[in-house]
N, C-alpha and C positions, 0 to 999 in steps of 0.2 A: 443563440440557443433559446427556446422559449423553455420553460424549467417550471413542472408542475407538483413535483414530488420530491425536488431539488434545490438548494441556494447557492448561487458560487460568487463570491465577492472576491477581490484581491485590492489590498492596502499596504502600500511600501513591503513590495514586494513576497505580500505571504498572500496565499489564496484559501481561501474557508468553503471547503464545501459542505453544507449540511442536508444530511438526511431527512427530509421535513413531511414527515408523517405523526406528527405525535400524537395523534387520538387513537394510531394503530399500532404504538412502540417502535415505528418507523419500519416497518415489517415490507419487505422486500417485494415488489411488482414487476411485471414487465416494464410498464412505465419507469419506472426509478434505475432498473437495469440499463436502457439505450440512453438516458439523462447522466449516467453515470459513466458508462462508456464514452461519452461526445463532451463530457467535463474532462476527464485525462487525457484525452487526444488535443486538447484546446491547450490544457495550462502545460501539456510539454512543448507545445510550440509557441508559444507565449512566454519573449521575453521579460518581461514583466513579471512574471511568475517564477520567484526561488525557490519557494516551498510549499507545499501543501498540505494544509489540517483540514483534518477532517472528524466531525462531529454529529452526533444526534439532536434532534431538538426535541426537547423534552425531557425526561427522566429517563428513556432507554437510549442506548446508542442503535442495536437493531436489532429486534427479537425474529428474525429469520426471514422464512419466506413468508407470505402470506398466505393462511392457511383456511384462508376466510371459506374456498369454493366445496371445501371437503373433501372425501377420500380418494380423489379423484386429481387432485393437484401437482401430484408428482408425474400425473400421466403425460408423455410427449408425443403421443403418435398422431394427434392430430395438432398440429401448428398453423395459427393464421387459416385457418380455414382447408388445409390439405394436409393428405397423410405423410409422417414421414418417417424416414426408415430409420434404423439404427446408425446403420455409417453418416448419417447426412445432421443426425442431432450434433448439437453443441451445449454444452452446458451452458445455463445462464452466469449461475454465478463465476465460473471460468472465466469467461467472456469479460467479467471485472476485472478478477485478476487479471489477465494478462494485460489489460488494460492500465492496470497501476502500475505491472510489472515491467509495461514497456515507458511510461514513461519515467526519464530523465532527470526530472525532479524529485529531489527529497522531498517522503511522505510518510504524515505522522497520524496515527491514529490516535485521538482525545476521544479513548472510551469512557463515555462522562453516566453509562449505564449501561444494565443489561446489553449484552453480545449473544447470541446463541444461531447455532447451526451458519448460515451465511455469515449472519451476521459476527461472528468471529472469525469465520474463512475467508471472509473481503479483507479483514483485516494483515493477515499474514504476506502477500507481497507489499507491504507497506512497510518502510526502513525503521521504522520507530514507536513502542506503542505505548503510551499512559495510558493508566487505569483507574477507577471509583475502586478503592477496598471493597467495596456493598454491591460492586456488578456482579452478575450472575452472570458465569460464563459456560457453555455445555456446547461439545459439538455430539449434537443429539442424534445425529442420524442412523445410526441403527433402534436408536429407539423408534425411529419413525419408517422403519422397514427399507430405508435406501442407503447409501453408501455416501462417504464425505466428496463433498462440491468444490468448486474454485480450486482447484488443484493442488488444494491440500495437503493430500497424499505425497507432494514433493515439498512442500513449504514446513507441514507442522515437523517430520522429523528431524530436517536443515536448523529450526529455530531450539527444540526441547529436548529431541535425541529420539530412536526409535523406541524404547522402552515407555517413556512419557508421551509419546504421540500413542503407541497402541493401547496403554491403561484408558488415555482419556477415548479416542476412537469407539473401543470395543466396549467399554460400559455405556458409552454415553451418555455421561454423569451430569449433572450442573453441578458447580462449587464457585464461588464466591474467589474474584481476585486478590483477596488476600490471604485466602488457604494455598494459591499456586504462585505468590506471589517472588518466591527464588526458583524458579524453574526455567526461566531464561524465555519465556512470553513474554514479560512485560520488561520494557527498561524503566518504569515506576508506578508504585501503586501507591494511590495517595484518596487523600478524603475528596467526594466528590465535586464539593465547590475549588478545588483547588485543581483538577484535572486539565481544563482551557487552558490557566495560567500556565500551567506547568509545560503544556505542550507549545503556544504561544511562545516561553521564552525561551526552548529549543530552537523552534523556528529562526524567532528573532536574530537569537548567536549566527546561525546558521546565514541570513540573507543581507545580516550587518558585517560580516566578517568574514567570508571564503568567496572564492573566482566559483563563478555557477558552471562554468568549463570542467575544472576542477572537482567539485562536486559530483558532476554529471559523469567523468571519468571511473572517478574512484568510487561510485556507486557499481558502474559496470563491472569492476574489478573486485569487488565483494561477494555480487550476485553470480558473477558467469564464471569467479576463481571456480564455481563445484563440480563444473564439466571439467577441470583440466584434471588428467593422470596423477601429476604430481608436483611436486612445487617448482622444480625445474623448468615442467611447461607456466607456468602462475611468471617464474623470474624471467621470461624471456618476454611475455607481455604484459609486464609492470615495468619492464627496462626501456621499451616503446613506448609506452604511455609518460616516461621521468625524462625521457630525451626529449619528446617533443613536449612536453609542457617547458620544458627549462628556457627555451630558445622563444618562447612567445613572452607575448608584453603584460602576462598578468602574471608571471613569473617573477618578471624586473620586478613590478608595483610591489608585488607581495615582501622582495627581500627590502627595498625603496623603505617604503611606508614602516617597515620593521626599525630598518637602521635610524629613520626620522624619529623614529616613536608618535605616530601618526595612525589614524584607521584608514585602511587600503582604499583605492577606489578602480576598484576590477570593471572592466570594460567588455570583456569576449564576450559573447552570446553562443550562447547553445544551437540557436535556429542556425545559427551560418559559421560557427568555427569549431567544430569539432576537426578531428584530424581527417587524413583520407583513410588510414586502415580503422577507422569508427563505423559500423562494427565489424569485431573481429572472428567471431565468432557464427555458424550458418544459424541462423533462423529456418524453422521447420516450417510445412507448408502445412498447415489449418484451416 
């Protein structure tokens, strides 16, 4: 991948993507959008890759869209050079989401500044999110005449509840991560120089210490339990997923390594050993 508005490194096993706009608060482009989508299609098929941070460079994490071209910016009817219609648009910032949402690795957002409109809503299909107390966070978009992005609209009431999604939605407030800070957005909000660290040694636990098999399972089992009816349907495919991990060899390792008192050394790969009913669930046609 050639990465212009993007960085993506991986080092025993955590991959660092950063947002690398910082003369513009890291403010969301087309460019940064397709560099962003061909990063999470890479490190879910990339064994190598157990975890994913993701960060701004600079002082903001990502002050939205880029709003440089003026009033004019939210218009989609003409794309690439041709008209197009309603049915045939995709949202950009969607396009991310589902893109984090499909991949398989844990991903952690290190909001080390400012978030606002995307740039908060890229954040939400992401499994984990630290925060700077002094970020400024707003999903601004009715104040900006358009409606919330990245599919939002499913993610923020799953993460805060619908009452705390339509407060923040409908006014489209900014407030500071440490006025929202027990509202169940963030899993920590801490002083800015401490944001990396804090999400780094998430990570870390995480790619020094669980089967990426494992991980990858009970992520699916988090995100896709909110389509099921009711726990009944959730028990019969957690009962599939505890049978077949039991009988594989990162199962042994795990109790092994335990009765040794010993750290594991997990072998399955995500690229090639997931089970056969992986997934279980229909993906929609988009």
């Amino acid at each position: 991948m050639k990465l212009t508005q993007t960085r993506y490194e991986i080092e025993k096993g955590i991959a660092t993507v950063r947002l690398d706009r910082p003369d513009k608060m890291n403010a969301l482009t087309q460019t940064m959008r397709k560099e962003l989508i061909e990063i999470f299609a890479a490190a879910d098929q990339d064994d190598s890759v157990r975890v994913v941070v993701v960060k701004g460079a600079g002082k903001a994490f990502c002050a939205g869209a880029d709003l440089s071209t003026g009033g004019s910016v939210f218009d989609r009817t003409i794309q690439e050079g041709r008209k197009v219609s309603i049915r045939e648009h995709r949202d950009g910032g969607g396009q991310i989401a589902l893109a984090i949402f499909r991949c398989r690795k844990p991903v952690i957002a290190a909001i080390n500044g400012d978030a606002v409109g995307v740039g908060i809503t890229m954040t939400l299909p992401m499994d984990i999110r630290v925060a700077s107390e002094d970020a400024k966070i707003g999903f601004v978009f009715t104040r900006r005449g358009v409606v919330p992005d990245a599919c939002s609209s499913w993610f923020l009431p799953r993460i805060v509840g619908i009452s705390k999604a339509a407060e923040w939605i409908y006014t489209g407030r900014v407030f500071r991560a440490s006025v929202e800070a027990n509202s169940g957005l963030f899993n920590h909000v801490v002083p800015q120089e401490k944001v990396l660290d804090r999400a780094m040694a998430i990570a870390k636990e995480i790619a020094e210490n669980a089967s990426a098999v494992s991980v990858a399972l009970s992520k699916a089992l988090l995100w896709h339990s909110h389509a099921e009816a009711d726990p009944q349907s959730v028990h019969l495919v957690d009962s599939q997923c505890f049978f077949w991990m039991g009988h594989q060899k990162d199962s042994y390792e795990g109790v092994q390594s335990f009765l040794e008192k010993r750290p594991p050394k997990f072998t399955m790969k995500v690229s090639g050993d997931m089970p056969d009913f992986y997934p279980w669930w229909k993906e929609p046609k988009v």
